[in-house]
C-alpha positions in Angstrom: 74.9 -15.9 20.2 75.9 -13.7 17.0 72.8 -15.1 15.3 70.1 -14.5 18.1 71.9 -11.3 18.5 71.1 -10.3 15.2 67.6 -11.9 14.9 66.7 -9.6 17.7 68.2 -6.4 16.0 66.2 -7.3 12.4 62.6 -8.0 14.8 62.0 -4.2 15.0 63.1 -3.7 11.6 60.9 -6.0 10.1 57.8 -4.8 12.4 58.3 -1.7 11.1 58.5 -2.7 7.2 54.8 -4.5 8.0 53.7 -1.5 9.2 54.8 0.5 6.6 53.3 -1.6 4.3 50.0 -2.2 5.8 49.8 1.7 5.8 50.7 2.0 2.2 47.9 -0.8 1.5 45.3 1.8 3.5 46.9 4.5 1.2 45.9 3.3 -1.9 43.0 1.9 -1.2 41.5 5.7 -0.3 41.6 6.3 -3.8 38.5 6.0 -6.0 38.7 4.8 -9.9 39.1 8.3 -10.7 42.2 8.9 -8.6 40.4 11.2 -5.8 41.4 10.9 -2.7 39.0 10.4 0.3 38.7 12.7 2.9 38.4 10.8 6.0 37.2 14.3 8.0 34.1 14.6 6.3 30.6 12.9 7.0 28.1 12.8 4.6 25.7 15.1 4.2 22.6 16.0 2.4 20.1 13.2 3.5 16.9 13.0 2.1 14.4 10.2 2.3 11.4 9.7 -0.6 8.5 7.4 0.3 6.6 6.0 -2.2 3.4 3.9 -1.1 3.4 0.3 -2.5 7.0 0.9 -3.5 9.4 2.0 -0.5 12.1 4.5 0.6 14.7 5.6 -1.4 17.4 7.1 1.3 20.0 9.4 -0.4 23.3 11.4 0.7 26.1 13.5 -1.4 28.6 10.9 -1.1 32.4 11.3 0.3 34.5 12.1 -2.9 36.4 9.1 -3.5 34.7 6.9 -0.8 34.8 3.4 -1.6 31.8 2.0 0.5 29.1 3.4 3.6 27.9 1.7 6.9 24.2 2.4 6.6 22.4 2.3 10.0 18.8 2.5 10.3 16.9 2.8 13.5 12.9 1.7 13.5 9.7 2.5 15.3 10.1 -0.6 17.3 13.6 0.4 18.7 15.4 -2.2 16.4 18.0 -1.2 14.3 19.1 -2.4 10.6 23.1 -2.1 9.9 23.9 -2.6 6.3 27.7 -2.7 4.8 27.6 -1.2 1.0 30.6 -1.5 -0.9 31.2 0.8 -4.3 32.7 3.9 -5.3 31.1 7.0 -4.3 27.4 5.4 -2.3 24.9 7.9 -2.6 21.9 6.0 -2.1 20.0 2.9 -0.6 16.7 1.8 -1.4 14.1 0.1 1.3 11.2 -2.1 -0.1 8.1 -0.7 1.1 6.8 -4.7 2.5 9.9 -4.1 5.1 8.6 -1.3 6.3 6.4 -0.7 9.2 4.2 2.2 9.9 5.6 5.1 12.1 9.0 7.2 12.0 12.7 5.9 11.4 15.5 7.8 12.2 19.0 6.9 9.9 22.7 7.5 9.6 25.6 6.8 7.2 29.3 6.6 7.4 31.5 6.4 4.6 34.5 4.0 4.2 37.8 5.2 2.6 39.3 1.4 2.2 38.2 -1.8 1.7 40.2 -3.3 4.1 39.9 -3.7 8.0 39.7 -1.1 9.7 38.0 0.7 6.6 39.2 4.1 7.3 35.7 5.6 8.5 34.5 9.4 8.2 32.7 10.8 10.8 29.0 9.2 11.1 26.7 12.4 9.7 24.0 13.8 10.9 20.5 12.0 11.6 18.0 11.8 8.9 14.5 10.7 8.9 11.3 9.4 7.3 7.9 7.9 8.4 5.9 6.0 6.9 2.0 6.3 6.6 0.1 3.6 8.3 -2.9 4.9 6.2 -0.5 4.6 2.9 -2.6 3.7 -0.7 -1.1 2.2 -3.4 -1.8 3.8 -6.7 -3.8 0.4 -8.2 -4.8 -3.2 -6.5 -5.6 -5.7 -8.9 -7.1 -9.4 -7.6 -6.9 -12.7 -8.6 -8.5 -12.6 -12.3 -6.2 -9.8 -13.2 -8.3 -7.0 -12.7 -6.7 -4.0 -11.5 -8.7 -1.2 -9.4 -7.4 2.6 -8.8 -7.3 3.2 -5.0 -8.2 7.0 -3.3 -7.1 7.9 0.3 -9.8 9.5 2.1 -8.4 10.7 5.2 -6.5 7.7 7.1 -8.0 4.8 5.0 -7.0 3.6 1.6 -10.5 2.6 -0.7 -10.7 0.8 -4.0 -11.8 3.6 -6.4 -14.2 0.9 -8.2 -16.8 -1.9 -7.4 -15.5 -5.3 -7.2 -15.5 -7.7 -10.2 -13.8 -10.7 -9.2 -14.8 -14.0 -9.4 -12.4 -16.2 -7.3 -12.1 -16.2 -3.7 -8.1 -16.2 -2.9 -7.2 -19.4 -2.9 -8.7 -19.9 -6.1 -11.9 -21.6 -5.8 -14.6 -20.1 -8.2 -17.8 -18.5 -6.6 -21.0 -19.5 -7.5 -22.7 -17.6 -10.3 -25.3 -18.4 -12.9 -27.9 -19.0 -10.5 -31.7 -18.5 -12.1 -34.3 -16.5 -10.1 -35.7 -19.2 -7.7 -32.0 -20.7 -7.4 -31.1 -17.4 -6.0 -34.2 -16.8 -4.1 -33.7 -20.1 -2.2 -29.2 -19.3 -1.8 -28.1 -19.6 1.7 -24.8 -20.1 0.4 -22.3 -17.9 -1.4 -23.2 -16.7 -4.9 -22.7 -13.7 -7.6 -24.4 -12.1 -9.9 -24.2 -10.0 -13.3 -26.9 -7.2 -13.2 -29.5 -7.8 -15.6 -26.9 -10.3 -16.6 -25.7 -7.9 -19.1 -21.3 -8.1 -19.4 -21.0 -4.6 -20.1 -22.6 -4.0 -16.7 -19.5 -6.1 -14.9 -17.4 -3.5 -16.1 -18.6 -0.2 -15.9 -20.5 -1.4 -12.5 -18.8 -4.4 -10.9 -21.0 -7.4 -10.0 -23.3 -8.0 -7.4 -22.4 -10.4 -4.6 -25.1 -12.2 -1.9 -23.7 -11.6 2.0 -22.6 -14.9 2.3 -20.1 -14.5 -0.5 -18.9 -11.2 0.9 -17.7 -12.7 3.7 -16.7 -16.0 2.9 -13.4 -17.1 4.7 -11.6 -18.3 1.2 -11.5 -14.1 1.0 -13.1 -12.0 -1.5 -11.1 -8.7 -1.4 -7.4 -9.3 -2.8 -4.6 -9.8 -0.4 -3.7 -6.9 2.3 -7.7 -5.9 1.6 -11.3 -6.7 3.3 -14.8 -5.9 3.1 -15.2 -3.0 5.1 -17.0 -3.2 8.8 -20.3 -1.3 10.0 -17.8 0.7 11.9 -15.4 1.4 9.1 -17.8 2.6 6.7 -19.1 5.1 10.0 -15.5 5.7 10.0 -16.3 7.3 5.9 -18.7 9.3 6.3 -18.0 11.0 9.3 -14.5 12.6 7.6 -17.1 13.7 4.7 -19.4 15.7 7.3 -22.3 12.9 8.0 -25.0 10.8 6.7 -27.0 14.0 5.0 -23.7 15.1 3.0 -21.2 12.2 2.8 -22.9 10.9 -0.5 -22.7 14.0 -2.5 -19.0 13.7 -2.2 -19.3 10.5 -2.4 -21.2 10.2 -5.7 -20.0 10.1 -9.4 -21.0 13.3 -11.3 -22.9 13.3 -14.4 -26.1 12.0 -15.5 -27.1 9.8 -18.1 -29.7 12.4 -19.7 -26.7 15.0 -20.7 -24.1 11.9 -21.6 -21.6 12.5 -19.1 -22.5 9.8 -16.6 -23.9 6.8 -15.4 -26.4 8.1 -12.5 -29.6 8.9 -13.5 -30.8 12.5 -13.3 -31.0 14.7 -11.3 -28.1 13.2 -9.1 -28.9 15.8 -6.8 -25.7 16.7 -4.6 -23.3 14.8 -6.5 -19.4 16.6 -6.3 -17.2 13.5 -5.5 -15.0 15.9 -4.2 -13.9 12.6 -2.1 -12.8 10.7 -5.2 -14.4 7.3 -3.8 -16.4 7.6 -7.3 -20.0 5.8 -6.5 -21.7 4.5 -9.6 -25.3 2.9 -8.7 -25.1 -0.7 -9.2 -28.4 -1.4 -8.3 -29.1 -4.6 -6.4 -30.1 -8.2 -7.1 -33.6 -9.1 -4.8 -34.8 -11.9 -2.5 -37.0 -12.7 -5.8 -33.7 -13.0 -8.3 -35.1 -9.4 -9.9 -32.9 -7.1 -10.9 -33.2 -3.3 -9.8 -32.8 0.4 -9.4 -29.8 0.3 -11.1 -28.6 3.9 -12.3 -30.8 5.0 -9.6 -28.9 3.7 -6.3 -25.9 2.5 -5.3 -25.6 -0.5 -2.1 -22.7 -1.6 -0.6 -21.9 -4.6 1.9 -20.3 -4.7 5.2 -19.0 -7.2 7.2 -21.4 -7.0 10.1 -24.6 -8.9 10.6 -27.8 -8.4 12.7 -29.7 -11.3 13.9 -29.5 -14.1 12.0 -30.3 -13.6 8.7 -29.6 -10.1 8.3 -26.7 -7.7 7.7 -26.0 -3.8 7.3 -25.2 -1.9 4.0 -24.8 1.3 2.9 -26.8 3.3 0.8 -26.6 6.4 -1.8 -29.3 7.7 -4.3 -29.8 10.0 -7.2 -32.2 12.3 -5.5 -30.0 13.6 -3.0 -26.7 13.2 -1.4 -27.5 11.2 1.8 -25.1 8.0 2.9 -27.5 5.8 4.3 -27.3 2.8 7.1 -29.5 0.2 7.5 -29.6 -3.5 6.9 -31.6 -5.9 4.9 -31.5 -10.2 4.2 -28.2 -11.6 3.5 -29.9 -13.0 0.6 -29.8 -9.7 -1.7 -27.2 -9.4 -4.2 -25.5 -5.7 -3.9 -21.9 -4.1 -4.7 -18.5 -4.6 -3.0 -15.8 -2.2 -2.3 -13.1 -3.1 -0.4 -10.6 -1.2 1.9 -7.2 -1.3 2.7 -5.9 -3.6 5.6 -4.3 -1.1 8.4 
């Protein structure tokens, strides 16, 4: 009786030493490396978001003084949310990759922790922050699959490559069809490439000149997350650069070859490139296999046929700055560029 007697006398005692010591435990463990103690009234504050196309979001915060960890919350377009758990001294920042990332706004929050141990001794959760993310966003550079790499320019909501295509393996790594002679080509119904005036210097300063049916081969041309642009998409172009009669004048590489400080041919009438979509004329590969009008116009392919054997493409020239429509046989060899997937 003595025993249980004194058993339940020590009970209370010995809650209260695990109490004590618990608290103690939270004590200590508000203290940062550097001995400062963490104010568990104050949020963090300060939040600024960076976004970086083709990188991602850095999110930053002044961090508690003496905080040992945050609870990051992140709310997306969708309505999801993203909680994350960080432990370290003093958190002041969290970065998001930009391929988990989705166009449109996100809203964020962060608490900081003042121990490491349940029930982490939270501050108050600051104030919102936010950041959105373009859906027309444009990487610096693309490269493809043999390891060229293109510049990009934004011109209003969609993301070009700066440069005519040069590449000479569909995705999946299948090689196109190239060397063809002039009746071989003249004859293709198939996918094939060409060099023009199969001079290598031209693949580089110009790009290379690709028949429709390689264009739009399923295997994929453009690198991935990029296509060849459609009738409508190329519309799309030239109507943010004022129309068919201007669009190529800001379209078009200055400089003529005459004075030494380009490639066009002179006069390049009109020519500002005030859009920084930089047009060199590639010239085109004919139904015959025969080079021409190289320096003297530029064509590009799009991914839209008419009737059979026929397909549109887009036109500039040296004597003015017009961006013309129209279509020719799927047969002639002319220049790629190649747009940004939405």
């Amino acid at each position: 009786m003595l025993g249980e007697l004194r058993s339940s006398q020590l009970e209370p005692k010995m809650s209260a030493i695990r109490f004590l010591l618990v608290a103690l435990s939270v004590s200590l463990t508000t203290l940062s490396l550097h001995g400062q103690v963490c104010d568990l009234s104050s949020a963090p504050s300060g939040l600024t978001a960076a976004y970086t196309p083709g990188s991602g979001t850095l999110l930053q915060w002044d961090a508690v003084p003496g905080s040992l960890g945050v609870q990051l919350r992140i709310e997306f377009p969708t309505g999801s949310s993203f909680s994350r758990r960080l432990l370290g001294t003093e958190l002041d920042q969290f970065a998001i990759l930009d391929e988990l990332l989705l166009a449109g706004t996100y809203t964020w929050r962060v608490q900081a922790a003042c121990s490491v141990v349940p029930p982490f001794a939270l501050t108050p959760v600051s104030l919102p922050g936010t950041f959105t993310v373009d859906s027309g966003s444009c990487p610096p550079a693309v490269s493809d699959l043999d390891g060229n790499i293109y510049a990009t320019v934004k011109i209003g909501g969609q993301c070009w490559m700066q440069e005519n295509l040069k590449v000479e393996r569909y995705r999946n790594g299948d090689a196109l069809t190239t060397g063809l002679s002039n009746a071989a080509w003249q004859s293709a119904t198939t996918e094939a490439f060409a060099v023009y005036n199969n001079a290598p210097t031209n693949k580089d300063k110009l790009g290379l000149l690709y028949n429709w049916y390689a264009a739009t081969d399923l295997r994929g041309l453009c690198p991935v997350g990029w296509h060849l642009p459609t009738d409508g998409e190329w519309t799309d172009l030239i109507d943010f650069l004022g129309g068919e009669s201007v669009a190529g004048g800001a379209m078009k590489a200055t400089g003529t070859r005459a004075d030494g400080t380009g490639v066009w041919f002179a006069p390049n009438l009109d020519a500002t490139n005030s859009s920084n979509f930089t047009a060199l004329p590639g010239g085109f590969r004919d139904l015959n296999g025969i080079y021409g009008i190289g320096g003297f116009y530029a064509y590009w392919w799009s991914a839209n046929e008419t009737l059979t054997n026929f397909a549109y493409y887009r036109q500039l020239g040296y004597v003015d700055g017009n961006a013309l429509r129209s279509f020719d046989l799927k047969r002639y060899g002319f220049s790629v560029r190649c747009l940004k997937d939405e």
